[in-house]
C-alpha atoms as one frame of an Amber mdcrd trajectory, in Angstrom:
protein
  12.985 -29.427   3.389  11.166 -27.242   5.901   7.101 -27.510   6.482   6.487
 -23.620   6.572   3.388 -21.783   7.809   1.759 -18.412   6.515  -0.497 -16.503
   8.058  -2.172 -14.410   5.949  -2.449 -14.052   2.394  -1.788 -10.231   1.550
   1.174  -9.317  -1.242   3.729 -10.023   1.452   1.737 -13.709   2.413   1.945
 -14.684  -1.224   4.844 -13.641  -1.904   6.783 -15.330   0.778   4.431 -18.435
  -0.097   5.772 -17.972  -3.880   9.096 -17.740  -2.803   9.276 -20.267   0.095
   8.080 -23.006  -2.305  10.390 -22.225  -4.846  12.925 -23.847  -2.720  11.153
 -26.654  -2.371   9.555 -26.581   0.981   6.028 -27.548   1.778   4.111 -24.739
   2.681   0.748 -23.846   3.632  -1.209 -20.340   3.657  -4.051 -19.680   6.662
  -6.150 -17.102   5.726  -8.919 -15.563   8.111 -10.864 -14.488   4.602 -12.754
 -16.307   2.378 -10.646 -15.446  -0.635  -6.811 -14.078  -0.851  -5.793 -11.010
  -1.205  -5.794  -9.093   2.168  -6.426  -5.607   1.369  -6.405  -5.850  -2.153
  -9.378  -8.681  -2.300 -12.085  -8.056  -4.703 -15.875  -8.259  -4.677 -18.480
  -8.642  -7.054 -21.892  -7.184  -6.238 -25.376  -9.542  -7.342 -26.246  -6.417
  -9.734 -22.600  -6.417 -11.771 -20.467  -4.187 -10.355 -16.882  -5.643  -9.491
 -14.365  -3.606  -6.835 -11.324  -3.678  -5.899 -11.262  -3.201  -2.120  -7.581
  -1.433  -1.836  -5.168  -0.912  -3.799  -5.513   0.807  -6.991  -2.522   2.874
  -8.267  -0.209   0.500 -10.126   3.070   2.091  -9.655   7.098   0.837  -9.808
   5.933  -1.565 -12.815   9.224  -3.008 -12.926   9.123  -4.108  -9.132   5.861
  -5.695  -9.496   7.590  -7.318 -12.427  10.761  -8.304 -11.583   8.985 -10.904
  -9.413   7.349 -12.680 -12.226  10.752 -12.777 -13.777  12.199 -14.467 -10.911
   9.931 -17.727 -11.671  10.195 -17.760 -15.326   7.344 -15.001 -15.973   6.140
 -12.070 -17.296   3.100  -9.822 -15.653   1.609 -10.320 -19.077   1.713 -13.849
 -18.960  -1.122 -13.255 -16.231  -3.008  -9.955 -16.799  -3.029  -7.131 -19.969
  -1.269  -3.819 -18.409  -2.313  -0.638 -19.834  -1.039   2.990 -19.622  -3.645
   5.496 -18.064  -3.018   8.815 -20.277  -3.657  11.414 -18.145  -2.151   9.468
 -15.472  -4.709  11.083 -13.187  -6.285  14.609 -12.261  -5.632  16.851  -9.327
  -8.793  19.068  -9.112  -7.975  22.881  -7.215 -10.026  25.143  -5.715  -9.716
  27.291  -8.912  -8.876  24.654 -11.717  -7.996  21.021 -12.336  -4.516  19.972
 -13.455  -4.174  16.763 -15.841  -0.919  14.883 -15.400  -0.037  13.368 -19.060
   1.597   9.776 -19.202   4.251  11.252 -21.762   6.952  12.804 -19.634   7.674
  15.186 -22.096   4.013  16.872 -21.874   4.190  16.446 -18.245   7.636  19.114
 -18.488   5.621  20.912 -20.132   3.143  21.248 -17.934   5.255  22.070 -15.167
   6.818  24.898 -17.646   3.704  26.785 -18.262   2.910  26.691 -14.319   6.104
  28.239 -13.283   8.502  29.564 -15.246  11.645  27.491 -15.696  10.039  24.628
 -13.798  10.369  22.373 -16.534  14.245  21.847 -16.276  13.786  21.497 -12.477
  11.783  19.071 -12.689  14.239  17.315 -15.190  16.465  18.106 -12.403  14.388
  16.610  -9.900  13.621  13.009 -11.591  17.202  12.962 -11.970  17.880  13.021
  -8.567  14.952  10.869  -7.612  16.188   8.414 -10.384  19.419   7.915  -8.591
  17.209   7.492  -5.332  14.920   4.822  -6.829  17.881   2.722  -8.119  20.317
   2.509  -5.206  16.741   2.553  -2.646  14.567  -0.006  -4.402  17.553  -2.312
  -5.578  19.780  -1.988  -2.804  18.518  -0.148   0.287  15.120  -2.290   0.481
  15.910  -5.463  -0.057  18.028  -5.662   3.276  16.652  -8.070   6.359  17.742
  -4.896   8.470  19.073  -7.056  11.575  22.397  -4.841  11.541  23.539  -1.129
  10.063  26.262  -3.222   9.416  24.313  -4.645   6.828  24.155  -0.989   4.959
  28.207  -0.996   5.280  28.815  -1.317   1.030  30.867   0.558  -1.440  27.734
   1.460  -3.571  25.424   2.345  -0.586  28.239   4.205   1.593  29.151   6.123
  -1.592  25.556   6.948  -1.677  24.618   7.927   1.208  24.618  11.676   0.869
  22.880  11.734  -2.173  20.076   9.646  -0.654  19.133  12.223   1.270  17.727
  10.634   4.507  18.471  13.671   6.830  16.415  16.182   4.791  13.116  16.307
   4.776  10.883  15.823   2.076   8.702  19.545   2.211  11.828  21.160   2.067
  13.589  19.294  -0.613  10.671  19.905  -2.946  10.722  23.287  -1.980  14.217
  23.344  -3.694  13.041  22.884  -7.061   9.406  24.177  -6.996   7.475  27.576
  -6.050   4.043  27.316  -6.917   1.651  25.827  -4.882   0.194  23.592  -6.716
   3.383  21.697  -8.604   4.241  21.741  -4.769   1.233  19.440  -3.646   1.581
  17.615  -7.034   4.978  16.386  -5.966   4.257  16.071  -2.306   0.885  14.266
  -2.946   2.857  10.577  -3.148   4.133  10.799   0.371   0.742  10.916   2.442
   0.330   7.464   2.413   3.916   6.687   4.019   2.423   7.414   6.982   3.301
  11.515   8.213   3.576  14.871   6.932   5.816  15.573   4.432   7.954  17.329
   6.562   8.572  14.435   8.718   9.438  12.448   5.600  13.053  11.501   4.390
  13.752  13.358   0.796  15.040   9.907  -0.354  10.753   8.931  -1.043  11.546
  11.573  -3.714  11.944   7.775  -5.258   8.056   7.428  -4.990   7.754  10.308
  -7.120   9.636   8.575  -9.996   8.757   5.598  -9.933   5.201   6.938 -10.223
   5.149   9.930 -12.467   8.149   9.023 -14.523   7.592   5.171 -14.888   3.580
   5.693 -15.418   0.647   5.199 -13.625  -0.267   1.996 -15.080  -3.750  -0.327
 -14.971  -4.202  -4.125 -14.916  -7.622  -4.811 -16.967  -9.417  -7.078 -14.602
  -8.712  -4.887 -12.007  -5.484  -4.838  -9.081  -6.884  -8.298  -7.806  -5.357
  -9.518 -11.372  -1.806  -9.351  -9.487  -3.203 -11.190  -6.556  -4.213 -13.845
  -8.618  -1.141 -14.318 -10.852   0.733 -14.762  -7.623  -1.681 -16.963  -6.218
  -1.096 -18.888  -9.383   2.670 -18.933  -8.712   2.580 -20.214  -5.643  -0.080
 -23.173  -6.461   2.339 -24.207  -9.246   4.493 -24.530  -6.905   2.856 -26.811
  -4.690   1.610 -24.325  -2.389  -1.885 -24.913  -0.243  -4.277 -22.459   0.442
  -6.603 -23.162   3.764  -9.764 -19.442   3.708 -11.504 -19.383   6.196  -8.874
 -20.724   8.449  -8.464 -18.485  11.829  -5.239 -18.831  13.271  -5.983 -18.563
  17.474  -2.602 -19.189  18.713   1.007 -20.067  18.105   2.299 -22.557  20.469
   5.993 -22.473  21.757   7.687 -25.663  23.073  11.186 -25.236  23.963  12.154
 -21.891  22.779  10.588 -22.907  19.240   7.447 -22.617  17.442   5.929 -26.285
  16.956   2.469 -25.780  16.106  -0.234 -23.359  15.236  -4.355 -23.347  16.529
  -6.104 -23.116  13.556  -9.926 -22.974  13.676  -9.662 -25.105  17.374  -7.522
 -27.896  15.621  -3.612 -28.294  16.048  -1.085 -28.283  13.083   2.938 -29.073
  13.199   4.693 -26.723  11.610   9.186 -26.329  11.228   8.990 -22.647  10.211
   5.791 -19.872  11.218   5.775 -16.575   8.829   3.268 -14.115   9.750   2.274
 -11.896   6.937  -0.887 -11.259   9.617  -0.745  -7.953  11.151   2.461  -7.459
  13.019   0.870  -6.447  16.383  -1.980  -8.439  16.431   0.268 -11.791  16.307
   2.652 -10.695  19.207  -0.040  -9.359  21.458  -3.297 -11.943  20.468  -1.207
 -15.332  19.247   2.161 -16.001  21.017   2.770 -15.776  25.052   3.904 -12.745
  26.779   7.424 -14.046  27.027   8.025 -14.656  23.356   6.960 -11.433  22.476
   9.378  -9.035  20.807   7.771  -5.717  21.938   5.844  -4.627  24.870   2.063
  -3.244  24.241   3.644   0.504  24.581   5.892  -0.049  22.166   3.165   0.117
  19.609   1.642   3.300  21.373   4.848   4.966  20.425   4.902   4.172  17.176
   3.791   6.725  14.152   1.402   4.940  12.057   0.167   5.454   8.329  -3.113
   7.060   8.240  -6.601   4.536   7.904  -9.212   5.967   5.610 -13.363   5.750
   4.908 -14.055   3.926   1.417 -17.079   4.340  -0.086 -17.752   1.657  -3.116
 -20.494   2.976  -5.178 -22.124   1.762  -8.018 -24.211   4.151 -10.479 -26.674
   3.864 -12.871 -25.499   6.203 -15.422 -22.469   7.402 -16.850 -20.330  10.294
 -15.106 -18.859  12.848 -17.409 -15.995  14.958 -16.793 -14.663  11.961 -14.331
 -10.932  10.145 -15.339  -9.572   6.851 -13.739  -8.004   8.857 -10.984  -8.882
  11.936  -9.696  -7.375  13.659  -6.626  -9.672  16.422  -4.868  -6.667  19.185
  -3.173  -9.126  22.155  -3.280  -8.539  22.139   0.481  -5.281  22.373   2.752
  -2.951  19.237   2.457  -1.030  20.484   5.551  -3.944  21.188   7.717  -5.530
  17.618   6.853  -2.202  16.285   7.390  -1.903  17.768  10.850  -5.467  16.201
  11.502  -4.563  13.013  10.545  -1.087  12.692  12.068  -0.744  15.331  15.415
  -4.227  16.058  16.181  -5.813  12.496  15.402  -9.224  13.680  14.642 -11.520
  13.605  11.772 -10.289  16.231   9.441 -12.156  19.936   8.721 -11.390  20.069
   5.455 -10.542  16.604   4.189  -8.641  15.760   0.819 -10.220  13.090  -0.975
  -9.521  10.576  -3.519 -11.948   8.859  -6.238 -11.136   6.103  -9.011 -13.272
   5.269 -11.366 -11.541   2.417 -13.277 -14.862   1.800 -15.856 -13.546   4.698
 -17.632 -10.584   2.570 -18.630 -12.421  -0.983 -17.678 -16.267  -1.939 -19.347
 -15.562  -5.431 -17.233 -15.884  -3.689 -14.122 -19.683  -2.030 -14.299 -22.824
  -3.029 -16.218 -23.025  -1.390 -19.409 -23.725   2.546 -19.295 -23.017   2.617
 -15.461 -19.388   3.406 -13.571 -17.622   1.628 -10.986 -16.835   4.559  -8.411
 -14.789   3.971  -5.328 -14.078   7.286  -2.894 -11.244   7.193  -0.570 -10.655
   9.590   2.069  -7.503   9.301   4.501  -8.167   9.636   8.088  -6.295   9.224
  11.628  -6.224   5.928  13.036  -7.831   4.788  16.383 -10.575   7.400  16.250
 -14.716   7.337  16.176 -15.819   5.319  13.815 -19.549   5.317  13.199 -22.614
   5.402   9.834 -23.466   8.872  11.181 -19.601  10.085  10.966 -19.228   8.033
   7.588 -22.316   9.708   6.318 -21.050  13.235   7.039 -18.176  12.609   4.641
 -19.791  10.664   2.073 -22.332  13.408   1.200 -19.184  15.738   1.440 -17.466
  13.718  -0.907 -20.550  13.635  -3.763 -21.002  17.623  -3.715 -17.694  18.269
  -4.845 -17.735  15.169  -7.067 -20.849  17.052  -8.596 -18.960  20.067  -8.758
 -15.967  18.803 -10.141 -17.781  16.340 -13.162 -21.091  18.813 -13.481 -23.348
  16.515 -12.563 -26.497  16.257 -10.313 -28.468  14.140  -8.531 -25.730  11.838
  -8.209 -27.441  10.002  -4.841 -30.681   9.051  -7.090 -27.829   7.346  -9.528
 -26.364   5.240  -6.802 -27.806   1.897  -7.134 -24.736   0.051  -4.823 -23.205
   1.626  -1.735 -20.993   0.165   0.846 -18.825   2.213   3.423 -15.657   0.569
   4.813 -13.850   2.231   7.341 -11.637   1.704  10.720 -13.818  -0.950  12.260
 -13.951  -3.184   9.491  -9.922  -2.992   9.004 -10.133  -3.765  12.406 -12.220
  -6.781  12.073 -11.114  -8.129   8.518  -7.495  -7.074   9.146  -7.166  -7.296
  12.857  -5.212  -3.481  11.883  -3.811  -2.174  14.668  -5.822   1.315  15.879
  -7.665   0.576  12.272  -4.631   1.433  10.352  -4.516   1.146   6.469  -1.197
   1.985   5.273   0.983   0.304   8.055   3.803   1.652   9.484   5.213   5.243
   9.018   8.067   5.723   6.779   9.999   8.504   8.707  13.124   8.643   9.596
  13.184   7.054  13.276  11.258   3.750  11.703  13.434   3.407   8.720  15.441
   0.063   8.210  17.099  -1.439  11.715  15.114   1.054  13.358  11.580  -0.671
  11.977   9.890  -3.376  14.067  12.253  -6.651  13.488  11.774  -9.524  10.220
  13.110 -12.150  12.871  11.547 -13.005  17.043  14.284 -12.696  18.888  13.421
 -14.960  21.344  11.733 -17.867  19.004  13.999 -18.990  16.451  11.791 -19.987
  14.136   9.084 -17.212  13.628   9.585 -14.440  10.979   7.567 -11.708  10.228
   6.371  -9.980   7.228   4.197  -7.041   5.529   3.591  -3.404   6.103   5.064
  -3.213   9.600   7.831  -4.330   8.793  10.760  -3.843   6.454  11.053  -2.269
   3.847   7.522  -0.824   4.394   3.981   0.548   2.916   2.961  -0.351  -0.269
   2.478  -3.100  -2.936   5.906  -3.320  -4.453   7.813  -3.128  -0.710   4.863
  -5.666   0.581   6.339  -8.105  -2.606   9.663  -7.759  -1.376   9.175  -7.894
   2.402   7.906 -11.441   1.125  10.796 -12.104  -0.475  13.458 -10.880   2.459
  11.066 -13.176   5.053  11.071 -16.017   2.729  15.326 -15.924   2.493  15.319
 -15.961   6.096  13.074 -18.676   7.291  14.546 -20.878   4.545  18.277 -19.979
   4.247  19.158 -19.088   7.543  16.860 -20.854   9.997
C-alpha cells in the first residue's frame, strides 16, 4: 500500500482521491482553498443567496453516474436530479428559441425552422450517438502514453465514423441551413477551447450527450456532486488538509519523496497533481524534472477564461428560465476575438443561469439567484473598469430580453470574478477557465502527458490533460491518473 498525495481538490482531485483509496492506499488531499471543489466551490452570501462559482450545466448524466456506481452508489443516494424542461433558451436578435427536454418536441422544433430538418437532426444524433459511445467509453478513458494504445478492433473499425479529420462547422453544415439551428448545434463546442472550425466533428458527441440525454439540475446546486464525492472518498479513509499551500515538490534520486506544504515537509510514495498542469512544472518541481519547457505552453491553444458576475436581486425576474443563452450577436466574430485576436470581444455572447427558477434553496424568498457568464480570451487586461463595461452590457439586454427595468436598483449582491482571480484561486495559466483546447493537434498522445517522464512517481491530472475540458472528462482523468499511480507505479 502506497501513501499518495493530491494536490488539489477539483472533480479530477476527488476523483483520483475516490479512486486511489478504493484500493486501499492512504491518501491525502492539499488544497490551497478553504473548502473543495476547485472551480465548482460554492458560496453563501450573509444576506441568503447561495452560488455556485462554475459549473452549472449538468450534462452526460450517465458519466457523472457511472462513477457512483463504481463504489456501490447511485447520484441519488447523494443529491435529487431533476429535468430542466425547456432545457434552456437561446435568445436572437429577432426572437428567442426554447429547447424542450422531450426530444420529440425538440424535432419538432427543428422541423418548423427548416423544412425537413427534423429527420436530419434524427440523422444527426444518430451519428453523434455512435460518437458518444465508442468516444466516452472507449476513446477517453485511455492514459494516451502510445497510439498504440488506440490499436483495437472496435476503435480501428471506428475510426472513420469518428470523424476526427473533419471539422466541426462543416459537419453541421451537412445537416443544417438555417442560421440559427446552426449556432444551436455549434453552441456546445465554445467551451472546448477554439472555433468550431478548428474542432474535430467527433464533439458532435457533446451535442448528444447534452440535448439528447437532457440538461439536467442537482437541487442544492452543482456543489451537490462535489460533495457526494467528497463523501466517497472520506468513506474511504481519505484526508482532506484546506488551506494547505503546496510550495514545492522535492526530488531525491530521480523520485518524488516529499512535498512543502505550508513551510512544513511531508513523505509521500506517489504525488498526483490535480493542481494546474503548468503551474506545478514551472512553480513546484526543478527545472530538470520538468516535462515541458516554458514555450511549450506559449504554443499551446487554450480554452477561453470568462468575467462572472454573481448577482443577487431583490425581486423576481419574469420572462427569465434556468438557462438562457444571449446569440443576438456574431458567434464567429466573438470566437475570432477570443481565440486569434485575443482581445476583449465587440460584440460578446453571453450566458446567464438563474437556477431559483428551478431552486427556492438558492435565494431568499421572492428574490433570484442570477449568475452572468461571458467567455473571453485568456492572458488579456483584466480590470473593475473593463468588468464594468460588460456587466452593464450584460443587464440591458437582460432587460430587453425578460422586460424588465431598473434591474441595477434590484441588485442587492454583486461580485465580479474574472482572469485575475482564476489566476490567484486557480494559479490558471494566462487566467484560463476551460483548460486545454480540444482540437485536433492536442487530442489524446498529442495532449500534455498523465505521467513525468523523468520522475517516476508523479502523475498528473485535470483539464490539461487527458481526456480534457469538462466535468464528466475531469471525473475520468481522475480515474485514468488514479490506475496509473496505483497499478503501474
Amino acid at each position: 500500500m502506497k501513501k499518495i498525495a493530491i494536490i488539489g481538490s477539483g472533480f479530477s482531485g476527488l476523483s483520483a482521491a475516490a479512486y486511489s483509496s478504493k484500493e486501499g492506499h492512504e491518501v491525502h488531499v492539499f488544497e490551497k482553498n478553504e473548502n473543495a471543489g476547485g472551480r465548482a466551490r460554492q458560496f453563501r452570501t450573509h444576506n441568503g443567496y447561495l452560488f455556485d462559482m462554475g459549473p452549472s450545466w449538468y450534462w452526460m448524466p450517465d458519466i457523472i453516474e457511472s462513477f457512483f456506481n463504481d463504489f456501490g452508489k447511485k447520484a441519488s443516494d447523494f443529491y435529487e436530479l431533476v429535468p430542466l424542461d425547456p432545457q434552456f433558451e437561446m435568445v436572437f436578435s429577432d426572437t428567442t428559441m426554447s429547447i424542450p427536454h422531450r426530444y420529440e418536441k425538440m424535432q419538432e422544433l427543428f422541423e418548423k425552422t427548416e423544412k425537413g430538418a427534423g429527420k436530419k437532426l434524427e440523422a444527426f444524433m444518430e451519428d453523434a450517438r455512435y460518437k458518444y459511445e465508442v468516444g466516452m467509453k472507449n476513446f477517453v478513458n485511455k492514459p494516451c502514453h502510445s497510439w498504440l494504445e488506440f490499436v483495437s478492433p472496435t476503435i480501428v473499425k471506428s475510426a472513420l465514423k469518428l470523424d476526427l479529420l473533419t471539422n466541426f462547422q462543416r459537419f453541421v453544415r451537412k445537416y443544417f441551413k438555417h442560421p440559427k439551428l446552426i449556432m444551436l448545434m455549434e453552441f456546445p463546442v465554445i467551451f472546448l477551447g477554439a472555433s468550431p472550425k478548428d474542432i474535430p466533428a467527433l464533439y458532435s458527441l457533446m451535442n448528444y450527450g447534452g440535448y439528447k440525454l437532457g440538461t439536467w439540475y442537482p437541487m442544492g446546486g452543482f456543489f451537490r456532486i462535489v460533495d457526494a464525492m467528497k463523501q466517497i472518498a472520506l468513506s474511504n479513509g481519505v484526508q482532506f488538509h484546506f488551506n494547505a499551500n503546496v510550495q514545492r515538490i522535492v526530488v531525491e534520486n530521480g523520485k518524488a519523496s516529499s512535498l512543502i506544504v505550508n513551510g512544513k515537509a511531508l513523505d509521500f510514495d506517489v504525488i498526483i497533481a490535480s493542481s494546474d498542469y503548468q503551474h506545478t512544472e514551472s512553480q513546484l518541481l526543478p527545472e530538470e524534472y520538468r516535462n515541458y519547457k516554458s514555450n511549450y505552453w506559449k504554443n499551446l491553444t487554450f480554452a477561453p477564461s470568462c468575467l462572472i458576475y454573481y448577482l443577487g436581486l431583490k425581486e423576481k425576474i419574469p420572462n427569465l428560465k434556468h438557462h438562457t443563452l444571449f446569440f443576438e450577436n456574431d458567434l464567429e466574430l466573438h470566437t475570432r476575438e477570443i481565440y486569434e485576436n485575443k482581445k476583449w470581444p465587440t460584440k460578446p455572447l453571453f450566458y446567464a443561469c438563474c437556477p431559483s427558477k428551478t431552486d427556492k434553496d438558492v435565494a431568499p424568498e421572492n428574490c433570484e439567484n442570477v449568475f452572468l457568464l461571458m467567455p473571453i480570451a485568456i492572458g488579456i487586461e483584466d480590470s473593475e473598469g473593463m468588468r464594468e463595461k460588460y456587466f452593464l452590457d450584460m443587464i440591458e439586454r437582460l432587460e430587453k430580453h425578460t422586460g424588465s427595468s431598473g434591474l441595477l436598483s434590484k441588485i442587492e449582491y454583486k461580485k465580479s470574478y474574472c482572469i485575475k482571480d482564476f489566476k490567484e484561486d486557480y494559479n490558471a495559466y494566462e487566467g484560463n477557465a476551460y483548460g486545454l483546447a480540444n482540437t485536433l493537434s492536442q487530442t489524446a498522445v498529442l495532449k500534455p502527458s498523465l505521467r513525468n517522464k523523468k520522475v517516476k512517481n508523479i502523475f498528473y491530472t485535470g483539464q490539461l490533460t487527458v481526456p480534457g475540458p469538462g466535468v464528466p472528462p475531469s471525473i475520468i482523468s481522475g480515474k485514468i491518473a488514479a490506475g496509473e499511480a496505483t497499478h503501474k507505479n
